[in-house]
PASEBA-1860 file (N, C-alpha, C; in nm, 3 decimals):
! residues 163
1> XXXXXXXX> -16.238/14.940/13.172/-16.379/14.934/13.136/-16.401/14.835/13.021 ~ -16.316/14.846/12.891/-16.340/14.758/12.806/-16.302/14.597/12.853 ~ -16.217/14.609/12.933/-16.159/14.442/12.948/-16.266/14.375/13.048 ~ -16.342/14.459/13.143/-16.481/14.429/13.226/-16.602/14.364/13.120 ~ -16.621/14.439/13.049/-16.712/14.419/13.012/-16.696/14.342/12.847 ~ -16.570/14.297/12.814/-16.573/14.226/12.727/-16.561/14.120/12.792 ~ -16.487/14.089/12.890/-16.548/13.951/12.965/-16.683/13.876/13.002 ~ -16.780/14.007/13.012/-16.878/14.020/13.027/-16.959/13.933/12.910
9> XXXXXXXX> -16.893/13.987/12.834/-17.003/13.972/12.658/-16.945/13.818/12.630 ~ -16.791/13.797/12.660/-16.761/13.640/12.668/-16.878/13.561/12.739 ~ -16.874/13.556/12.853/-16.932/13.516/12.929/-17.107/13.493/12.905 ~ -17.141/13.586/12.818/-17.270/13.558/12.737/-17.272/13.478/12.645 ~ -17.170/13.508/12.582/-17.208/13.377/12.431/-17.171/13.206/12.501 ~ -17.052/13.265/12.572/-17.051/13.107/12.699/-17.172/13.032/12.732 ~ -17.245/13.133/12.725/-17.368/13.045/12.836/-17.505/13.073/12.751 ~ -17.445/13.105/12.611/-17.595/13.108/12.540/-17.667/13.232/12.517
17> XXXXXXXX> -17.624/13.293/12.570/-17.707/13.450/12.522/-17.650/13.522/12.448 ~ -17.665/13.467/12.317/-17.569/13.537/12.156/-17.635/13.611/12.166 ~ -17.767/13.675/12.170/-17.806/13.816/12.098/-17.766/13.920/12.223 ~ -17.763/13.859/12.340/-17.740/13.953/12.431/-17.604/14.004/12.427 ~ -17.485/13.890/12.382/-17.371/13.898/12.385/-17.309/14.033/12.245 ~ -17.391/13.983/12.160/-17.405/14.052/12.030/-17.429/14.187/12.078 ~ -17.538/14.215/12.118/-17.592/14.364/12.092/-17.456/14.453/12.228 ~ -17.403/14.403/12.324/-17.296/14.418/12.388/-17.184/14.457/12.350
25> XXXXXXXX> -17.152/14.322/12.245/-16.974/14.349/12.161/-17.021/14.470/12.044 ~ -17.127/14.487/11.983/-17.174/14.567/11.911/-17.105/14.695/11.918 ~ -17.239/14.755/12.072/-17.159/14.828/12.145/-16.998/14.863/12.177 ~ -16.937/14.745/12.212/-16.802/14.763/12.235/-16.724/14.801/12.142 ~ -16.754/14.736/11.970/-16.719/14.790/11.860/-16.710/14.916/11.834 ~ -16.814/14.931/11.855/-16.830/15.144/11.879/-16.763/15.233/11.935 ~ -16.740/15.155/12.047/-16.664/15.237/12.157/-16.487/15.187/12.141 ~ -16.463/15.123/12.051/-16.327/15.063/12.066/-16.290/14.980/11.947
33> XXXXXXXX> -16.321/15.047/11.820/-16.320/15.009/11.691/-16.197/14.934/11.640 ~ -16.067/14.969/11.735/-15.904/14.910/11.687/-15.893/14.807/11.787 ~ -15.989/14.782/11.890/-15.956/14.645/11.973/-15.959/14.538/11.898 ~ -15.863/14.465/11.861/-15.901/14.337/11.802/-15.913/14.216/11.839 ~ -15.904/14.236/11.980/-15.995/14.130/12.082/-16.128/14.133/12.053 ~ -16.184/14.273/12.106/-16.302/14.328/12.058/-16.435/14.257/11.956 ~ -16.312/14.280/11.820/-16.343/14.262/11.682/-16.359/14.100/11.670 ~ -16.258/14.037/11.719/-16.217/13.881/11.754/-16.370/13.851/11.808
41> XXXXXXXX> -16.395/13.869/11.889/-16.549/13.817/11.966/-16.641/13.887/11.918 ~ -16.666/13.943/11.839/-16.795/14.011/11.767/-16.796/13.926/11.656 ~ -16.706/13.895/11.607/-16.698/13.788/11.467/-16.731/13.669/11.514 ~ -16.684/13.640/11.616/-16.707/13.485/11.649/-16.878/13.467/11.705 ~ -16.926/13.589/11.769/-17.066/13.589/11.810/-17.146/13.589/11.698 ~ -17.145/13.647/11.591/-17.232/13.665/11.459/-17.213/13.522/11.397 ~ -17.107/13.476/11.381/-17.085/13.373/11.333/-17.175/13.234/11.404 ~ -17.181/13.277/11.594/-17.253/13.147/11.647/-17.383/13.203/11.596
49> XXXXXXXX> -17.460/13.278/11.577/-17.585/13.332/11.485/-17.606/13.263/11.383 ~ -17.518/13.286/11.327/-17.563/13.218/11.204/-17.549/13.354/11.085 ~ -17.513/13.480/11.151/-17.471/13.574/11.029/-17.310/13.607/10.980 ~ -17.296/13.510/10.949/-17.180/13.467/10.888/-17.090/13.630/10.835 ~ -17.192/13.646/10.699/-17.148/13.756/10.644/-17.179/13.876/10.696 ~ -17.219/13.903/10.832/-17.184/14.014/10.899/-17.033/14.003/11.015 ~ -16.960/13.857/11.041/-16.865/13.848/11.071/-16.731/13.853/10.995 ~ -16.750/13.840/10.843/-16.644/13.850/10.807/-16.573/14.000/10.855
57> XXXXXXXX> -16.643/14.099/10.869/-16.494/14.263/10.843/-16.506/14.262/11.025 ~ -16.563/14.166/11.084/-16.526/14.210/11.254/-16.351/14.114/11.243 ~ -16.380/13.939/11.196/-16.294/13.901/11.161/-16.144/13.956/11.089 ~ -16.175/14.007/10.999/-16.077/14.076/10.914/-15.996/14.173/11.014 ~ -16.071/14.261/11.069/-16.043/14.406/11.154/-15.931/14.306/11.300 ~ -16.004/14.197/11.331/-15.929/14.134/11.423/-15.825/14.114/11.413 ~ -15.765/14.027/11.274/-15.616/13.991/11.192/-15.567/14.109/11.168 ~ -15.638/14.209/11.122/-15.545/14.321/11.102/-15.466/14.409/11.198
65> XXXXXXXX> -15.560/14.425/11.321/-15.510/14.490/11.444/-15.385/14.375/11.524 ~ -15.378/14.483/11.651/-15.274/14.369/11.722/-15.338/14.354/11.878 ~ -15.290/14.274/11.893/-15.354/14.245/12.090/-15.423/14.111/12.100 ~ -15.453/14.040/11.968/-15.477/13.934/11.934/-15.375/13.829/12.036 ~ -15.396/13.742/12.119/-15.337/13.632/12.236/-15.297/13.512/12.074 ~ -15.203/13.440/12.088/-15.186/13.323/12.001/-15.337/13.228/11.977 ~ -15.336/13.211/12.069/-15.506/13.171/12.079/-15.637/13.234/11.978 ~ -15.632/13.325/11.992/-15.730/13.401/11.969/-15.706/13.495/11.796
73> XXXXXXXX> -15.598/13.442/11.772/-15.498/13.456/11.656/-15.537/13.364/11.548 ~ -15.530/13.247/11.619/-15.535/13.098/11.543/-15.668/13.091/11.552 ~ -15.746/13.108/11.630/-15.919/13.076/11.619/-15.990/13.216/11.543 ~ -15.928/13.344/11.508/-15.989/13.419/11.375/-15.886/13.415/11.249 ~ -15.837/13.327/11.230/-15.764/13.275/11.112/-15.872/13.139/11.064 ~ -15.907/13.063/11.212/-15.987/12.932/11.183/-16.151/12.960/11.136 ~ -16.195/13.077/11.232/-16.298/13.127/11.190/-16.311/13.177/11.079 ~ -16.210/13.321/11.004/-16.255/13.372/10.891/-16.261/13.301/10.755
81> XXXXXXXX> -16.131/13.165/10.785/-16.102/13.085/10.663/-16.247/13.032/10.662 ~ -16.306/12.935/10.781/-16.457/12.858/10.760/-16.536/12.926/10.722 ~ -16.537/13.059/10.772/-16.629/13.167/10.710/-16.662/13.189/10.593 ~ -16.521/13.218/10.529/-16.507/13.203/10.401/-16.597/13.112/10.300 ~ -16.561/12.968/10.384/-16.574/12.875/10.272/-16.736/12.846/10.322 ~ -16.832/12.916/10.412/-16.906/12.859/10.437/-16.976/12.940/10.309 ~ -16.888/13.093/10.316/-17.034/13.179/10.224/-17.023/13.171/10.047 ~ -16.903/13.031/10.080/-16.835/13.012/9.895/-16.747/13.072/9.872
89> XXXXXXXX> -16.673/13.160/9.945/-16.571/13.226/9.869/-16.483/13.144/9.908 ~ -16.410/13.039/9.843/-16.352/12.927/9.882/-16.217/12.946/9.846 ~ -16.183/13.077/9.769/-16.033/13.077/9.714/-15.971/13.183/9.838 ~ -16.024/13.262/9.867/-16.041/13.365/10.012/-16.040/13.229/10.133 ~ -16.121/13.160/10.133/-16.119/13.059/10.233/-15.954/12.999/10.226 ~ -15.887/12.915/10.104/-15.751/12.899/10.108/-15.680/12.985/10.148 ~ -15.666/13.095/10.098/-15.578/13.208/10.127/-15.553/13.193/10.259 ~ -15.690/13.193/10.388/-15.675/13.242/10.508/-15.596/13.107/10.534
97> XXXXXXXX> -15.705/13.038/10.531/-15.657/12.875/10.612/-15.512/12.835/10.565 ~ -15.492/12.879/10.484/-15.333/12.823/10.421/-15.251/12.921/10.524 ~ -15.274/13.021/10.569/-15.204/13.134/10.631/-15.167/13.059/10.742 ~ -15.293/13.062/10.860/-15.329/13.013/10.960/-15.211/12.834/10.976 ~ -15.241/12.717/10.839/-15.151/12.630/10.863/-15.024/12.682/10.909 ~ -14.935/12.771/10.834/-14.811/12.833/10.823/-14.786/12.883/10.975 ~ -14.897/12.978/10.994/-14.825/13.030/11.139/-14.869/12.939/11.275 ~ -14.949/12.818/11.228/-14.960/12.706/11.339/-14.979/12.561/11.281
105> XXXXXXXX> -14.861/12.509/11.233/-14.855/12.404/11.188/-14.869/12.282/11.274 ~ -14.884/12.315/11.392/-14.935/12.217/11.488/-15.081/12.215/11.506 ~ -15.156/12.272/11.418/-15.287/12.298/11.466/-15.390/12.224/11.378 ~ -15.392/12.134/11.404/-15.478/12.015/11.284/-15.591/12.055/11.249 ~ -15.697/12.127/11.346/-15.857/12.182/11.321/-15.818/12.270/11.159 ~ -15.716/12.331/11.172/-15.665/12.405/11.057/-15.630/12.356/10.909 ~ -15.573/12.248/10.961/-15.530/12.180/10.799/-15.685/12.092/10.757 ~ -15.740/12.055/10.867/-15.897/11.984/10.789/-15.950/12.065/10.729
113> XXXXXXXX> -15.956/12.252/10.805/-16.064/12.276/10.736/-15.999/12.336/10.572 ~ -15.876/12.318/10.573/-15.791/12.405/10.440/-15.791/12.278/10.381 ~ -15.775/12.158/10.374/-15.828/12.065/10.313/-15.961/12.064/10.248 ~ -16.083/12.090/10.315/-16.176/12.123/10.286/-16.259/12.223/10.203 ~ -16.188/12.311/10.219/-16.125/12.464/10.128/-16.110/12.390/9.986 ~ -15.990/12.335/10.002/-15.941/12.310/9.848/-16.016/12.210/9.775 ~ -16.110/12.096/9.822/-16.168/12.069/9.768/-16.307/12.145/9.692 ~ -16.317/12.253/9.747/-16.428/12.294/9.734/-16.410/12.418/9.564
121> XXXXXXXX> -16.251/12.430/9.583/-16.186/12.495/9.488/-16.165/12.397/9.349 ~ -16.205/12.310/9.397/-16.170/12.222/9.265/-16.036/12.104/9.284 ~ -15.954/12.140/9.376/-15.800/12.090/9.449/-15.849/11.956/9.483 ~ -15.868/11.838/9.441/-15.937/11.754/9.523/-15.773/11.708/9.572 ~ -15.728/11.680/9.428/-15.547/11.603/9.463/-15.503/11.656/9.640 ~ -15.495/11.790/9.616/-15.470/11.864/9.764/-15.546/11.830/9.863 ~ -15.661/11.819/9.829/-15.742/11.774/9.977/-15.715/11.637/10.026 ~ -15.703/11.566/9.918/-15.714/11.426/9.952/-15.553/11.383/10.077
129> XXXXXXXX> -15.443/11.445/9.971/-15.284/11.508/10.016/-15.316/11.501/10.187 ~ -15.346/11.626/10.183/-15.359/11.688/10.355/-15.428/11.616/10.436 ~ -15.549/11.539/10.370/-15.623/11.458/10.480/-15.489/11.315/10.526 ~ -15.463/11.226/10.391/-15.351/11.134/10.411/-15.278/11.186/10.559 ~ -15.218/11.266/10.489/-15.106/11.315/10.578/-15.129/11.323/10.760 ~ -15.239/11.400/10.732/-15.298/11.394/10.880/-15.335/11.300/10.962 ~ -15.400/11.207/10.905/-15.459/11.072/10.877/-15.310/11.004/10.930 ~ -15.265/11.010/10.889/-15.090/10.919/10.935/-15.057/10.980/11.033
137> XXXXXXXX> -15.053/11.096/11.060/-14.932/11.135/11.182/-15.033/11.125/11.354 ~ -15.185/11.175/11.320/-15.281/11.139/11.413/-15.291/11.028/11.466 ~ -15.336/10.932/11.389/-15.410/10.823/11.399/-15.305/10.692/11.512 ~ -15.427/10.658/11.594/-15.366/10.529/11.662/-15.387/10.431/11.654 ~ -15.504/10.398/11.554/-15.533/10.308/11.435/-15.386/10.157/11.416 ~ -15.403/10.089/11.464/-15.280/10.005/11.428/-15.282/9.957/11.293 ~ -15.407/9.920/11.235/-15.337/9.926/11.110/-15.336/10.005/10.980 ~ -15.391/10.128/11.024/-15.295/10.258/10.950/-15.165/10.247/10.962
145> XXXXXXXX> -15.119/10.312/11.105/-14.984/10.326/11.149/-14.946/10.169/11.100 ~ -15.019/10.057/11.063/-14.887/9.967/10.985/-14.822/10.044/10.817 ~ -14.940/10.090/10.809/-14.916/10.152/10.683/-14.881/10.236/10.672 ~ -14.834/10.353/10.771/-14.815/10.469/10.749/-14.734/10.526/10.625 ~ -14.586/10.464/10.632/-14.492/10.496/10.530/-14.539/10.475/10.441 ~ -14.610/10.396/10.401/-14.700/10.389/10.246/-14.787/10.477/10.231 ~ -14.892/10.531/10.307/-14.958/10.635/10.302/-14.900/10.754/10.270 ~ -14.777/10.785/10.397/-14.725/10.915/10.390/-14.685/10.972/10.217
153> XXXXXXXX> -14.603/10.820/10.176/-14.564/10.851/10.010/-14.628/10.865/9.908 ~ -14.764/10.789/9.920/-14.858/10.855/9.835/-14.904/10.973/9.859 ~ -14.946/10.988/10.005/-14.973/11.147/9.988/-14.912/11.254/9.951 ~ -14.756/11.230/9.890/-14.687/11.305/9.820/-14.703/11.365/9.682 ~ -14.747/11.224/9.636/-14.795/11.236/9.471/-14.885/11.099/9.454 ~ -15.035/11.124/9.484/-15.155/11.046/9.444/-15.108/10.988/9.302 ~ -15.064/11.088/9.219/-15.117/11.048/9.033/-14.993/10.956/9.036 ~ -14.906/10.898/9.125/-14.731/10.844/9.085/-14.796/10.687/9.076
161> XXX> -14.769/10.628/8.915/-14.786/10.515/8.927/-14.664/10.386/8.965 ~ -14.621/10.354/9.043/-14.527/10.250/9.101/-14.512/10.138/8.958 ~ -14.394/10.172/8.922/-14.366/10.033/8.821/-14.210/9.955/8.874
END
């Protein structure tokens, strides 16, 4: 019953009907408070709303439970960190997004937005760091990638003056 009809409530915010999808996963919350699939798509629906800070504890409840797919793991790690930093709590925003890098270091949407994070913390050195970095290993840019090795080493240490 729950896996019917949480497809169901997917399948709404898919195609645009957040409040319908909403007042649905709502429901499903109710009825299935430790799903953290559940919880996973109720956060992410409030969030396409625009009520941010009613997604953070669906978010939270999601990371905390288990049944979470790798997928769906990495996108309420990506969500709660943006979340975070959308409502200012930007040191909560690092925390997550720094998490999220760690357990998917292949996942670049992740390091922009924890880049983004840390600037917002005051970290510019760090932000600037992580963008470089990314910036080099991405890019097909030929003449970045001429530069890469020079990039990569500054993005080690910005403040290093070369004598």
């Amino acid at each position: 019953m729950i896996d019917a009809e949480l497809a169901r409530a997917v399948s709404l915010r898919e195609s645009g009907a957040f409040d319908e999808a909403r007042d649905l996963l709502l429901r499903l919350s109710s009825a299935a408070p430790d799903d953290a699939r559940v919880a996973y798509q109720t956060a992410w629906v409030h969030d396409r709303l625009g009520l941010e800070g009613d997604a953070v504890p669906h978010y939270v409840r999601a990371l905390d439970g288990d049944g979470l797919s790798a997928v769906e793991r990495r996108g309420a790690l990506l969500g709660l960190g943006s979340t975070y930093r959308t409502l200012g709590r930007y040191a909560e925003a690092v925390d997550v997004l720094s998490r999220g890098v760690r357990e998917f270091p292949e996942d670049r949407a992740l390091a922009v937005f924890l880049a983004m994070a840390r600037y917002n913390t005051g970290d510019a050195k760090q932000a600037v760091a992580g963008l470089l970095t990314l910036l080099a290993e991405t890019t097909t840019d030929p003449e970045i990638q001429r530069y890469r090795p020079a990039i990569e080493l500054y993005a080690e240490d910005l403040d290093r003056i070369w004598s």
